[in-house]
N, C-alpha and C positions, 0 to 999 in steps of 0.2 A: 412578489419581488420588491415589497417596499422597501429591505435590507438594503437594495440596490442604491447607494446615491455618492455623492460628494465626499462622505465620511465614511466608507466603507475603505477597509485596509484586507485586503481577501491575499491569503497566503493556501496555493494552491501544492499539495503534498504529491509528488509523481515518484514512482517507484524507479520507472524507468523514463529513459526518451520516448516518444508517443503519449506516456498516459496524458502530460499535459495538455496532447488535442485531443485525442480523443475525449476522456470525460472533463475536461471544462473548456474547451474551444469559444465558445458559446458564449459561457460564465463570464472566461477574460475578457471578451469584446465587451458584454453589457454592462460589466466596474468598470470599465475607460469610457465608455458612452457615461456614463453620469460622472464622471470626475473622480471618481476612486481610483486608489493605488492599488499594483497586483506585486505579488512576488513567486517566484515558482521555485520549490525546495524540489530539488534530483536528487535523489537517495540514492541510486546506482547507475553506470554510464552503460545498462544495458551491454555490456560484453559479451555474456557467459549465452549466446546465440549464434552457433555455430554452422548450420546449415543455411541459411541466406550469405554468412562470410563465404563459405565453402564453394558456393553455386558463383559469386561475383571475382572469387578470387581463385577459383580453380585450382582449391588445393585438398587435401582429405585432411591432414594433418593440422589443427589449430594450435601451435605452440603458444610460448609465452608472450614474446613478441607480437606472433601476428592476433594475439588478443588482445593486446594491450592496444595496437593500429587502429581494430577492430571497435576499439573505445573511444578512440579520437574520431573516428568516423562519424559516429552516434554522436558525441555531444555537438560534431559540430550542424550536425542534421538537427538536434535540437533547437541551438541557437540559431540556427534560419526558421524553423518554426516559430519560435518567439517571434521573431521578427516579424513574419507576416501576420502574428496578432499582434499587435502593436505595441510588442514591450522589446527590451532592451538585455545586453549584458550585465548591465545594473541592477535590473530586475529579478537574478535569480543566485542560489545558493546551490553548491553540486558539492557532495561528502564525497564521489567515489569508494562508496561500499562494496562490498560484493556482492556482485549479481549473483540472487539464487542463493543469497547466503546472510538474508537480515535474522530469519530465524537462530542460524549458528551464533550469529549478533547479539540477538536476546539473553542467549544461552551466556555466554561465555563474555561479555565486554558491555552489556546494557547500560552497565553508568557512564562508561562513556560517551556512549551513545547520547545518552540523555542528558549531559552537559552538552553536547554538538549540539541538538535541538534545542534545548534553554536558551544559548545564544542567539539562534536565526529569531527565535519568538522574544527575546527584549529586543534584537534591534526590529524585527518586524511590526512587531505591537498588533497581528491582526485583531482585526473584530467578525471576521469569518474566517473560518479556515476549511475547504473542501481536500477529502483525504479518503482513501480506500477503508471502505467496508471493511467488519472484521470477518467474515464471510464470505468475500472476494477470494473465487478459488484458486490465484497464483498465489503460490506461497509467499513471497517478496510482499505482497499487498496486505493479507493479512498479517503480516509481523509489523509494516508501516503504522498498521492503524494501532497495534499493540502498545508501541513505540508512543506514540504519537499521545496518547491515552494518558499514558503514564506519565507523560509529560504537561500534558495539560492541567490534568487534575492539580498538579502543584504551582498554578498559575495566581494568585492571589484575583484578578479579575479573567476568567474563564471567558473567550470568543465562543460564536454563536458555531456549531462543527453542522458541517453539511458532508455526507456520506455518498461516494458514488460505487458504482460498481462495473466494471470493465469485463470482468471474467463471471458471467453469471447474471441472472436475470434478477429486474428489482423486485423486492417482496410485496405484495399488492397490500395487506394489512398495515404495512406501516405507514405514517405521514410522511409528505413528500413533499418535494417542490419543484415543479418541471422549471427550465430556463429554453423559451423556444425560442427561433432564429428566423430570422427575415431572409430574405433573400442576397444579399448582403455581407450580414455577418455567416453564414452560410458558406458562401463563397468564400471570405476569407480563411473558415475554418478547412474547407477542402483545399485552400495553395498550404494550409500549417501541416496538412497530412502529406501533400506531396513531397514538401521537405524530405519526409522522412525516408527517401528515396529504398534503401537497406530492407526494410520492413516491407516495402510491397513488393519484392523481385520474387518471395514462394507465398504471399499469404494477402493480395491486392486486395480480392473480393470479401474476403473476412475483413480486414481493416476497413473498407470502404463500408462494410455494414453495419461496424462497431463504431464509426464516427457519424455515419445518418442515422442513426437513433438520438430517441429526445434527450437530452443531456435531463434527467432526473437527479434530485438529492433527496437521500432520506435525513430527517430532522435526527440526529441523535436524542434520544432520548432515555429515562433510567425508570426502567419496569421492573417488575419482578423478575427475580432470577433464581435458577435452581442453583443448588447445594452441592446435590451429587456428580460426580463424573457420569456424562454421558455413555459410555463405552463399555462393553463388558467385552475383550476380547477373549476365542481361544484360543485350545493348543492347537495346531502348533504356531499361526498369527503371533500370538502374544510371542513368542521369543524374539520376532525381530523389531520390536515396536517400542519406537519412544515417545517418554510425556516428559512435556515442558514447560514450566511453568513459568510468571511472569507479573510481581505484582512487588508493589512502591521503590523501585527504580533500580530492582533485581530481578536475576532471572537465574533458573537451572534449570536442568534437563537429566532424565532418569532413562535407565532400560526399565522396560513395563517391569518386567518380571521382581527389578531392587526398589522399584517408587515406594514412597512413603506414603502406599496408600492402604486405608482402613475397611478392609474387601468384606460385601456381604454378598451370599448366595445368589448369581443371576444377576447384580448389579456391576458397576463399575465401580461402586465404593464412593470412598472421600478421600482428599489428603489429608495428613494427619496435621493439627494445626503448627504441631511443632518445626516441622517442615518449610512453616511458610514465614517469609519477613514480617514483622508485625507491624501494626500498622491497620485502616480502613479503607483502604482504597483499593482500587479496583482488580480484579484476581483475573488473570485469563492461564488459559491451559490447552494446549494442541496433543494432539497424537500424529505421528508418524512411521511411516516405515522408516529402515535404517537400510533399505535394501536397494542398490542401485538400480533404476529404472531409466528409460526413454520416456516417460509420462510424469511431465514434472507440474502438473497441478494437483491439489490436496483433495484427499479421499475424507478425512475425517475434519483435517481444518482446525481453527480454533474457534474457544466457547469462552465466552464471561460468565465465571458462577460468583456466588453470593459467599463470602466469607463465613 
């Protein structure tokens, strides 16, 4: 934890309201114990959760209105969570994205996107930045990290990136770094969870078990990487299934069945190079269903391949 001191600029990346206690509770208390600055980027105001609105507000029906309530709720349960880690209004940056809709992001609006981002990182200038895994099975988390990625790589001096995981257990093979908590910091991390009053009315004992885990980060780091598409779906799978790709500060997205990809026997193929922006940096690629579900975490997820 020597990263930890005076000079430490830590810009922590949350998808939604929560992830900031949950995976860096911890983190923020120990850059304000050494005199380091924190700042927390909200990517989404958590709306698009409609069954704890539904149970608090008694109603079946989540129109537009009452999600949009249902958003001011959330952020303001955030900012009393900052609060009780010891940061400020000042302290953070909220896009108001769509919950459950960075992927569609990717897809369709990514440069945007990634000029939003650009700006929170010149005025931020971290030297750490902790941010969702791209493996992280909510789908909102791995597109952040996609995001995120793509934006860094075009940093002329690159922060140190610390990886956490909310949704999914950490990989024991990779490097790590735990950040543990005294009794103390502890404690203030469980009054930053009560905040989020909303989140524990159907799902306490889960949140309460997903904030007393060791706040871990994996080192990002650049290994080898495969080439091909992971995936070989069939019929009839393959009809509803999209792939979406996501590399130097564009994105699309294909029905399997029209991808521009280079299909061999039994494999998942490659995409065809034509296809992709050009450029060396970094390629990421998801599969999806297109098929409305009640199960909104990711089956197949996204993969970084090799150019």
């Amino acid at each position: 934890m020597d990263i930890l001191s005076a000079r430490t600029r830590l810009l922590v990346v949350a998808p939604h309201p929560d992830d900031e206690t949950l995976a860096t509770g911890i983190l923020i208390q120990r850059v304000l114990a050494a005199g380091g600055s924190v700042h927390v980027l909200l990517l989404t105001d958590g709306d698009n959760n409609p069954w704890p609105q539904r149970r608090l507000e008694r109603r079946l029906w989540v129109g537009r209105q009452a999600r949009a309530r249902w958003a001011s709720r959330r952020r303001g349960e955030f900012m009393a969570a900052l609060g009780e880690l010891g940061l400020s209004g000042t302290d953070m940056t909220a896009m108001s994205w769509p919950d459950q809709g960075l992927t569609r992001m990717i897809a369709s609006a990514a440069g945007a996107c990634m000029e939003a981002l650009d700006a929170v990182i010149a005025r931020v200038q971290p030297t750490l930045v902790a941010m969702p895994a791209l493996d992280d099975r909510h789908p909102d988390h791995g597109a952040a990290h996609v995001l995120m990625r793509l934006v860094l790589e075009r940093q002329a001096r690159a922060p140190v990136v610390w990886l956490y995981r909310v949704h999914g257990g950490a990989r024991r093979a990779c490097p790590s770094v735990a950040c543990v908590a005294d009794a103390s910091t502890w404690s203030r991390k469980r009054a930053a969870l009560a905040r989020h009053a909303s989140q524990l009315v159907l799902s306490r004992r889960r949140m309460e078990r997903l904030a007393a885990r060791t706040e871990r980060y994996e080192v990002l780091s650049t290994g080898p990487l495969p080439r091909d598409l992971p995936w070989a779906p069939r019929w009839p799978q393959r009809t509803c299934l999209r792939l979406t790709a996501a590399a130097a500060g564009t994105g699309v997205a294909w029905r399997w069945a029209r991808a521009p990809v280079q299909r061999e026997p039994g494999q998942g193929g490659r995409l065809a190079a034509q296809a992709l922006p050009a450029g060396e940096g970094a390629l990421f690629v998801k599969l999806e269903l297109t098929l409305p579900s009640f199960w909104i975490f990711d089956h197949w997820g996204w993969r970084e391949l090799r150019r």
